[in-house]
C-alpha positions in Angstrom: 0.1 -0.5 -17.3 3.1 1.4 -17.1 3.7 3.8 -14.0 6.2 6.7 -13.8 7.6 5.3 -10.1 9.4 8.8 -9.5 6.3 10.5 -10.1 4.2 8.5 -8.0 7.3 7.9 -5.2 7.0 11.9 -5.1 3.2 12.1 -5.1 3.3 9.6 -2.1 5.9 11.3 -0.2 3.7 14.1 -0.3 0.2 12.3 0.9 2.1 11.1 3.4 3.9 13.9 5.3 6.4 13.0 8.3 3.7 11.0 10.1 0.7 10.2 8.5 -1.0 6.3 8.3 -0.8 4.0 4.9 -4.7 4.9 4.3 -3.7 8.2 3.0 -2.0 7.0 0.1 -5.7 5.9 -1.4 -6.2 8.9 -4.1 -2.6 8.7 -4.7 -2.2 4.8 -5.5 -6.0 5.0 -7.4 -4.6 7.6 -9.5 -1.3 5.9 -10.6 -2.4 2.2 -10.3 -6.2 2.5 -11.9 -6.3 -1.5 -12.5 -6.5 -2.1 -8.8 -9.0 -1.5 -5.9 -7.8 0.4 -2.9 -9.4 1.0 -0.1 -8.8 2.6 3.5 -9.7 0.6 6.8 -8.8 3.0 9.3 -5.2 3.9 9.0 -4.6 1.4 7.2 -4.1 0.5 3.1 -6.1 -2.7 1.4 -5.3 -3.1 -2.3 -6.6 -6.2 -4.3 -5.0 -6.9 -7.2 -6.9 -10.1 -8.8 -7.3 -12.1 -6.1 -4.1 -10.7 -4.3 -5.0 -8.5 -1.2 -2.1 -6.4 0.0 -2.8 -5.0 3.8 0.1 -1.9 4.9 0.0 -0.3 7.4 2.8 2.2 8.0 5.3 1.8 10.8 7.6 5.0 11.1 9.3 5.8 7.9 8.6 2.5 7.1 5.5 -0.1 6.1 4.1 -2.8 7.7 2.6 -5.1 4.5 1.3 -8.5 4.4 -0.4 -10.7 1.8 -3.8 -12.7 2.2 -5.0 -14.5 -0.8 -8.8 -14.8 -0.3 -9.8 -12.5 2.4 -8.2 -9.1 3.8 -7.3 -9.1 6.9 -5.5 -6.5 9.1 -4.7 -8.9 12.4 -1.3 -9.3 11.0 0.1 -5.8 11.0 -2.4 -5.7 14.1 -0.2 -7.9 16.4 2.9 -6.7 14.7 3.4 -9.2 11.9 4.3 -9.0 8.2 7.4 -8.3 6.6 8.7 -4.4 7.0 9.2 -2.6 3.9 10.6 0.9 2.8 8.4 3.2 0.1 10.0 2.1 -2.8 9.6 -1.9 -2.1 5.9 -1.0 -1.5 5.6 0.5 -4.3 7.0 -2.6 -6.3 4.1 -4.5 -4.5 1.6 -2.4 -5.7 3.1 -2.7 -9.5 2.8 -6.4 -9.3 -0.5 -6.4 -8.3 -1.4 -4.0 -10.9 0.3 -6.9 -13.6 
């Protein structure tokens, strides 16, 4: 599927404020990427693509995003880990899983 990433960079911007958590951006990333699941543990984002899982968790203006194959799990961004990401390489995440 093809997204308009402006639109949806705009939309998120929006859900998201100055301050608020990854798990806000649910309604917004359901309505732009319909192919993938997305749900909201907490304050924090789970997408699966496939059998991709994608856990982000924001971190200031940035994310916090890690990968688990098989099961989701948020005890990486929990201690800390995963690799930090701005808006616009998250939302190139979220388009791959939506391949």
């Amino acid at each position: 599927m093809s997204v308009d990433r402006a639109r949806f960079k705009t939309e998120a911007q929006a859900c998201l404020g100055q301050s608020k958590p990854a798990g806000e951006l649910v309604d917004c990333v359901q309505r732009h990427f319909p192919d993938v699941q997305v749900n909201r543990e907490r304050d924090d984002l789970i997408i699966r693509g496939g059998t991709r899982f994608l856990v982000v968790r924001r971190d200031g203006p940035r994310f916090r995003v890690t990968d688990n194959v098989a099961v989701p799990s948020t005890n990486t961004v929990d201690a800390g880990g995963g690799r930090e990401i701005t808006l616009d390489q998250l939302i190139d995440e979220i388009a791959a899983l939506d391949d």
